[in-house]
N, C-alpha and C positions, 0 to 999 in steps of 0.2 A: 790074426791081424796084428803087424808091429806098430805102435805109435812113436811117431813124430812131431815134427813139428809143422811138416809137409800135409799129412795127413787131414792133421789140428785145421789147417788154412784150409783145404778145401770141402772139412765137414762145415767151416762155418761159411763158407764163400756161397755153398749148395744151399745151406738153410736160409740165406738172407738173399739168395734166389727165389726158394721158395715164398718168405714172406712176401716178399715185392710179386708174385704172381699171384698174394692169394688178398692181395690188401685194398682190393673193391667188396670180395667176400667180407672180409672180417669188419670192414665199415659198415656195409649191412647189417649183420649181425648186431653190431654197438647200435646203430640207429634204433633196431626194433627194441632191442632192453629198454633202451634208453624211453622210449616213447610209452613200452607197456608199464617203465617205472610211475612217467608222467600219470598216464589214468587211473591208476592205481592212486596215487596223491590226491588228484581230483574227484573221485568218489569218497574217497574218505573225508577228506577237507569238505565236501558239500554235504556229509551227514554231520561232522563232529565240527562246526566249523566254529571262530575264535570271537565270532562277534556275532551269534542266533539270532540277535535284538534287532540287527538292519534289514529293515522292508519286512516286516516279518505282518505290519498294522498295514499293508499295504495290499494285502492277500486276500481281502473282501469279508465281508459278512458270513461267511462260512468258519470263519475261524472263532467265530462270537458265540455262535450258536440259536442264530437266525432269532432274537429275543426285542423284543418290540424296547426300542430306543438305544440297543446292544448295549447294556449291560448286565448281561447275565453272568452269571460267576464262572469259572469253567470247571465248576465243582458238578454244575448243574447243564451242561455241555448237551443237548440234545434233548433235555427233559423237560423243557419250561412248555407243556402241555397239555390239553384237559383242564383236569382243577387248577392247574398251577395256574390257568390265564388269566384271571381275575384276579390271583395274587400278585399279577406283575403291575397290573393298574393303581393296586394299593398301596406299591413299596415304593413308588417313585420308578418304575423301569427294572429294579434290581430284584432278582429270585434269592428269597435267601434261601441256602440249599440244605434239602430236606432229604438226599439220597443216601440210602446206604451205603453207595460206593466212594462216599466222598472222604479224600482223604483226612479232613481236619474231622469228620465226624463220626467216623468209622474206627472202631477197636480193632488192632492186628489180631487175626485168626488165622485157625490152620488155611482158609481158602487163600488167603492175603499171601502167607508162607510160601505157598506151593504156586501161585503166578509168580512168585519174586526168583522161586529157585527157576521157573522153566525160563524167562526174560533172562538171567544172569547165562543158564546154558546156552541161549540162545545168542547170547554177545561173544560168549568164550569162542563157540564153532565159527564165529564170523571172524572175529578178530583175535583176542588173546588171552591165554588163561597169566598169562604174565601180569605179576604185580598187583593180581586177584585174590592175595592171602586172606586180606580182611574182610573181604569184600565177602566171600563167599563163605568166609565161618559167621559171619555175622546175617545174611540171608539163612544158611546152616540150620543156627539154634537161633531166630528172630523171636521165635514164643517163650523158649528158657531167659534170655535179655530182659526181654520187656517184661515178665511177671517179676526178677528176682531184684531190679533195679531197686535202690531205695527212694522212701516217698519225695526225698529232695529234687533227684531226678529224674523225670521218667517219660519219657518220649513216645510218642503216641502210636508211631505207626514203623519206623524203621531205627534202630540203631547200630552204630559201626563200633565197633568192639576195641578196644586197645588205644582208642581217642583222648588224648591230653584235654582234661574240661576243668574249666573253671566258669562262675558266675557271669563275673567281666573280664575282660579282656583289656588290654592296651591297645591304646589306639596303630602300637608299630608294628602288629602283626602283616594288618594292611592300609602301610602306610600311605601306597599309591592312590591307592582308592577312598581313604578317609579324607586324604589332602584335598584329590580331587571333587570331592563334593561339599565341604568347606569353601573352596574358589569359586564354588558354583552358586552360595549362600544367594547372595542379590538375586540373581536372574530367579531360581528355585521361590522365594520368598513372591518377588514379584506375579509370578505366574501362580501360585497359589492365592495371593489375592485378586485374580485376573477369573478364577477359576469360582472363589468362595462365594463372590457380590453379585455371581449372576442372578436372574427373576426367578424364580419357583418352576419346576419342569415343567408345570400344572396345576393348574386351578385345584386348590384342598393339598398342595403338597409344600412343607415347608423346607424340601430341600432343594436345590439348585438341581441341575443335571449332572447328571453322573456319580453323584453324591451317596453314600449307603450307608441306613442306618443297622448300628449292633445294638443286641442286647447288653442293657447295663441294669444292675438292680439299682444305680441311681442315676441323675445327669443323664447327659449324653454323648453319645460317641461316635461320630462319622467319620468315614474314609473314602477315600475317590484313587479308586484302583486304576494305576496302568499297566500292572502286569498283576494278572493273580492265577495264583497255583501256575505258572508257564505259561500263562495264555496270555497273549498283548489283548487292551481294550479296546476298538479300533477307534469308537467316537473322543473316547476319553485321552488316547494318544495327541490325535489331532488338536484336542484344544489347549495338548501341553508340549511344544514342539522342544522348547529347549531343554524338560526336565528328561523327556526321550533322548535326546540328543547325548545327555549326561550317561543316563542308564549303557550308552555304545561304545561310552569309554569307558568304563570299567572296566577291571579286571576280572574279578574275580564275581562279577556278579551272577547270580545263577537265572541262568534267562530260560532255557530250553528244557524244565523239570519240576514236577508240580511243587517241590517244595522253594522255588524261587516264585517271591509276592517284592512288588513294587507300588508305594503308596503315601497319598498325604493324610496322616492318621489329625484327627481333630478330637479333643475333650473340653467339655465345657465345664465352668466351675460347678463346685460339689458333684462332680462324675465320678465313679469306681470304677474300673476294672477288676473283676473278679478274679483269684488267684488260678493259673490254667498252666499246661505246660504245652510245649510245641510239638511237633510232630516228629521232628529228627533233630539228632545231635551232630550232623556233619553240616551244620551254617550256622553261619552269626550273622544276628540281627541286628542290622546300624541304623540308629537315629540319629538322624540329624536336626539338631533345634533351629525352628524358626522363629515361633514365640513362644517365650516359654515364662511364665508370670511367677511370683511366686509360688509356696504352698506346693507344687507339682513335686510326685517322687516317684520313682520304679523302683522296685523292690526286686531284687532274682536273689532266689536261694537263702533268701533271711538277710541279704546286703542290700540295703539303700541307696540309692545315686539318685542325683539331680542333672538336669538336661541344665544347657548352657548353649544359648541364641548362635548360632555359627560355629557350634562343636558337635562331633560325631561321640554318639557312646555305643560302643560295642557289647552285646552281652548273648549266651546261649541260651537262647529262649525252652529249649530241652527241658531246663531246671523251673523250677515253680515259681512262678513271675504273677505281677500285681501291678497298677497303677493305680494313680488317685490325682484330685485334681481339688484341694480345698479351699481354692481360693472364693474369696465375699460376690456374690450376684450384683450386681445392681437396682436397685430397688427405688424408688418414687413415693413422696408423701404430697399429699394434695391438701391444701389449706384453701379456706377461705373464707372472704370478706364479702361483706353485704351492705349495702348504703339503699337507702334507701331516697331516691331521687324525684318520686312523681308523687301527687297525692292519693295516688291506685295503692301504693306501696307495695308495687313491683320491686320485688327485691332484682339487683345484678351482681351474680359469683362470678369472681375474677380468683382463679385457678392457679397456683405457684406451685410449680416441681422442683423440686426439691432431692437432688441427689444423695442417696445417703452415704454412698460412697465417692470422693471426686472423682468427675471426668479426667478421665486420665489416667486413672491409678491400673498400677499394674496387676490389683487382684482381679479386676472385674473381666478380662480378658479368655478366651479361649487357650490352652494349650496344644500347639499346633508341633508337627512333625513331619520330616520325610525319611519313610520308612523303608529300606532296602533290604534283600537277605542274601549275605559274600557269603562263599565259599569259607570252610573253616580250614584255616592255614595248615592244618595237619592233615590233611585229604589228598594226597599224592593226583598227580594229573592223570594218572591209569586210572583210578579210584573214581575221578571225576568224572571220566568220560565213563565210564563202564554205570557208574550211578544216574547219567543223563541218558542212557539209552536204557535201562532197566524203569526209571519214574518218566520219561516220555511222557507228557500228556494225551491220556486216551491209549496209550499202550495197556497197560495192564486192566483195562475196560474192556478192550477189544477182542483179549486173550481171553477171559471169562464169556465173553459171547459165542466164543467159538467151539 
């Protein structure tokens, strides 16, 4: 065959023949890619989706765990039964959770190990082993990690390996999300006192609703959870619309995985917290002050900080953490006087309180907080997603049952 220039013009005259006959086919074809890209997108987006937090308290009492005034932890997820039922009369509505399988109370073991490795296989085959370096050396050797950490740090149940840690943080890690819940200070502040002054749940219960008391070896220490371990609280959402509202804009907050807790933490004066460490090193724990009196300090890792009324402090709760709350009680002296008026010598006591501390003063006060757990800024988005389908709430429950 000689080439030309002849030739040239009628191989491409025939092929742009061909196109134009074949160019209802080939739109076909684009439309199907095109539509199987779309579901493809849509299933994924409705498992891994950017905002887990929306409607999620709108899915009914099944997601509570069917517990008389629903607030059961979702530690306790199915258990509040038998003996437990008496203990929910006593607590105010809230179980404190007493299962083996609960993450904040449960020591990593080989069982723990080997659901973590089958959950991670089980995400790689769906979706990808990309970007899973840490992820899975860190599932890997989970027993070697956790026994050889030092006693500064040491995380209870999962750690991620090659993680940049420190105590505290700066608040510019995340900056979007610190900002935005500082803006939010008023409304937050409001609705916790909207939430604290309600009447007792119950005759003999000195807490309000939805209120739960912790173990302290002194004071006291209440929280009123709206998301705990991943689980929304449904009655406790509802009475807080706009601190929910907050929780949807975040970024980085961990909504969909048991190590994401959303909460207004309360100590009263002379309260301790006891020294404890958190469960994982891939979050940081943001408080935000709402009242904070004197005398109040957190401690992480042998560093002191003090909370500050409409500022955020970021720290890794991983590491060995402490509070305390020493500010002066309020207290009452009763004096009295006696006159003697009739000739019975009926005495009349006229009674003067007497504050030893003044009304008003900033020791006598509660130290008050809201407590959120972000994403730690060095958690890659693959890392995140792959960690929110492995800690799933009730995933790795459900794996063991089976």
């Amino acid at each position: 065959m000689e080439w030309s220039l002849e030739s040239v013009r009628e191989m491409v005259a025939g092929g742009m023949q061909s196109v134009r006959e074949c160019e209802i086919c080939a739109c076909a074809i684009a439309v199907c890619v095109l539509l199987l890209f779309m579901w493809y997108c849509y299933r994924v987006g409705r498992e891994h989706g950017t905002s887990p937090l929306r409607g999620r308290y709108l899915s009914g009492p099944g997601r509570i765990g069917g517990v008389v005034g629903g607030f059961m932890s979702s530690d306790c997820r199915g258990r509040g039964k038998g003996k437990q039922g008496s203990l929910l009369e006593e607590q105010n509505g809230f179980a404190f959770c007493q299962s083996s399988e609960c993450f904040r109370c449960t020591s990593a073991g080989e069982s723990l190990n080997q659901r973590l490795y089958h959950s991670l296989q089980e995400y790689a085959k769906r979706y990808t082993w990309s970007g899973m370096g840490r992820v899975h050396k860190g599932v890997r050797d989970q027993g070697r990690y956790l026994n050889s950490r030092p006693t500064i740090q040491r995380p209870e149940v999962f750690f991620l390996p090659d993680l940049p840690s420190a105590p505290f943080f700066s608040r510019e890690v995340q900056r979007h999300d610190v900002e935005l819940l500082e803006q939010s200070f008023p409304a937050l502040l409001a609705e916790f006192e909207s939430i604290y002054h309600q009447p007792p749940a119950r005759s003999g219960s000195s807490l309000p609703p939805g209120w739960k008391a912790n173990n302290t070896p002194r004071g006291q220490w209440w929280t009123y959870y709206l998301v705990n371990q991943g689980t929304p609280l449904v009655l406790n959402v509802r009475r807080c619309p706009r601190a929910w509202r907050v929780l949807g804009q975040l970024r980085t907050f961990i909504a969909n995985n048991v190590f994401g807790n959303a909460c207004f933490s309360v100590l009263t004066p002379g309260a301790l917290i006891t020294e404890h460490y958190g469960p994982t090193n891939v979050r940081l724990r943001c408080h935000l002050g709402l009242r904070v009196p004197p005398s109040c300090e957190l401690v992480v890792g042998g560093e002191p900080q003090c909370w500050s009324e409409g500022s955020c402090l970021l720290f890794d709760d991983s590491f060995l953490h402490r509070a305390f709350h020493d500010g002066k009680k309020r207290s009452t002296l009763a004096l009295s006087n006696q006159r003697n008026r009739k000739p019975s010598n009926k005495s009349h006591c006229f009674v003067f309180l007497i504050d030893v501390v003044c009304a008003g003063s900033p020791d006598d006060g509660p130290r008050v907080v809201f407590m959120v757990d972000l994403w730690h800024p060095n958690v890659a988005a693959a890392e995140r997603q792959a960690l929110d389908y492995i800690f799933t709430p009730g995933r790795l429950e459900d794996r063991e049952g089976k």
